[in-house]
C-alpha positions in Angstrom: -60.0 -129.9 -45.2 -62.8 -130.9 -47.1 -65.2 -131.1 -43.6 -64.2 -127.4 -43.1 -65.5 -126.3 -46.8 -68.2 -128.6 -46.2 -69.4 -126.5 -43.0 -68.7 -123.0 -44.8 -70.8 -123.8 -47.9 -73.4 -125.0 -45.7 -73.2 -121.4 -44.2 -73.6 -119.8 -47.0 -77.0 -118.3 -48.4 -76.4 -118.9 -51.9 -75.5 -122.8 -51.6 -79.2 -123.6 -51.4 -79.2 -124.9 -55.0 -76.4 -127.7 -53.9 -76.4 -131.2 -52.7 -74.1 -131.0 -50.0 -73.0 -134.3 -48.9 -70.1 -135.9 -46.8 -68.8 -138.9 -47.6 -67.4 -140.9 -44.6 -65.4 -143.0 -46.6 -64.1 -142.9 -50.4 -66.4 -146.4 -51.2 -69.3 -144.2 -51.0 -68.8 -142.2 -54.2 -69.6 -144.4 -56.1 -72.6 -144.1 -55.7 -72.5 -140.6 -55.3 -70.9 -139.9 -58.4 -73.5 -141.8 -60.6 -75.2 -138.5 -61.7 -75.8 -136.5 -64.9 -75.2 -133.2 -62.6 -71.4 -131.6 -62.2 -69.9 -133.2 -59.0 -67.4 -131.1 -56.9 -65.3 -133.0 -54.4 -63.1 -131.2 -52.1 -60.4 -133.3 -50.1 -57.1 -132.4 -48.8 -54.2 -133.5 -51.6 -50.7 -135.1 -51.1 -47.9 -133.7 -52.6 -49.6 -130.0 -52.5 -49.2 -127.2 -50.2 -51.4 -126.8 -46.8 -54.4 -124.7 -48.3 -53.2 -124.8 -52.1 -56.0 -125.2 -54.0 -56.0 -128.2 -56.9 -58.1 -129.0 -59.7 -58.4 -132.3 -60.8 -60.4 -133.1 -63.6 -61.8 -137.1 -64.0 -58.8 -138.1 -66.5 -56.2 -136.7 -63.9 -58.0 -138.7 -60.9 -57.8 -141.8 -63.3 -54.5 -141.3 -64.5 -53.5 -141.3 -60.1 -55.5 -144.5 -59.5 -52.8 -147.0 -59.2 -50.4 -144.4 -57.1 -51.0 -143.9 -53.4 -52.6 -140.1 -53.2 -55.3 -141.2 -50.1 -55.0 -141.3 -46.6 -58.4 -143.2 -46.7 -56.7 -146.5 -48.0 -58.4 -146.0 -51.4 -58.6 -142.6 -53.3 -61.4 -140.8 -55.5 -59.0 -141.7 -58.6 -59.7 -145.7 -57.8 -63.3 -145.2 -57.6 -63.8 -143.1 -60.8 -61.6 -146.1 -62.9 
């Protein structure tokens, strides 16, 4: 999910402002997140419908750090706390 909005944005004339970068695994946002600019990340979701959209603001992803929301072994929640 979040490859294919990845490849559209990229696509898109108006995205030259952003910083458009995929991380290959969720240990690398760290580092990515340690910015005073708004971050977006787009990922696919358990427990939400195929294509549902679901916004998640930094207390939410802290609040699902201990609960198992990622395929990827460890989710963006862990990382933020």
């Amino acid at each position: 999910m979040g490859l294919a909005v990845l490849e559209e944005l990229r696509r898109r004339d108006d995205a030259e402002d952003l910083e458009l970068v995929h991380a290959h695994d969720t240990t690398a946002l760290a580092s990515l997140l340690e910015t005073p600019h708004p971050v977006v990340l787009v990922d696919a979701a358990f427990g939400s419908n195929p294509g549902e959209i679901v916004e998640l603001g930094v207390d939410d992803l802290a609040q699902l750090a201990n609960q198992p929301v990622s395929s990827h072994g460890i989710g963006a929640g862990e990382v933020i706390a």
